[in-house]
C-alpha positions, 0 to 999 in steps of 0.5 A: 663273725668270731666265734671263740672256744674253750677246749679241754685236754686232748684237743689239738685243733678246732674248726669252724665250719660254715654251711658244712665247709671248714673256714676257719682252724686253729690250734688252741693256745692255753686251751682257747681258739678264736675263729673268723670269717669275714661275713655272715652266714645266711643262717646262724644253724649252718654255723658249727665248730667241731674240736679235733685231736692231732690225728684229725678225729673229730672229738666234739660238735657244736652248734653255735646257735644253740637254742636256750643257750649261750650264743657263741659267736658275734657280728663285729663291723670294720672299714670295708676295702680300707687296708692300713699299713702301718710302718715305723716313722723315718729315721732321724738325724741326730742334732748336730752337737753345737759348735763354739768359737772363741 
């Protein structure tokens, strides 16, 4: 699950919260804040994000499921358990510069 969240000024921290406990926070950069959780809540209503000020004061609340209005979250999908590690190709030798013979 993402849920994304643009912030105004003031804001220093959102939060997502999942059946009432915080599974997610980040800070926002250009006043935006993209949250994850791996799963699915059993219920969307049990999703909120709450948008925090640097002393940790909860400054707003939102459901995520808001009824009559825009949905702020999506399910995506991804190879289960597959762990990929990506690594620079090897280094090469350098050809070795022809030699002549007269």
């Amino acid at each position: 699950m993402l849920v994304t969240a643009q912030t105004g000024p003031g804001v220093t921290g959102v939060r997502l919260r999942l059946s009432g406990n915080v599974v997610d926070e980040m800070p926002p950069s250009g006043g935006v804040a993209v949250l994850a959780h791996s799963g699915l809540p059993s219920s969307p209503d049990d999703v909120v994000i709450e948008a925090v000020d640097a002393t940790g004061k909860v400054l707003a609340t939102s459901p995520v499921n808001r009824p009559g209005g825009p949905k702020m979250a999506f399910a995506c999908g991804g190879a289960g358990g597959v762990v990929r590690t990506f690594q620079a190709p090897p280094p090469t030798a350098p050809p070795t510069p022809p030699t002549t013979t007269r």
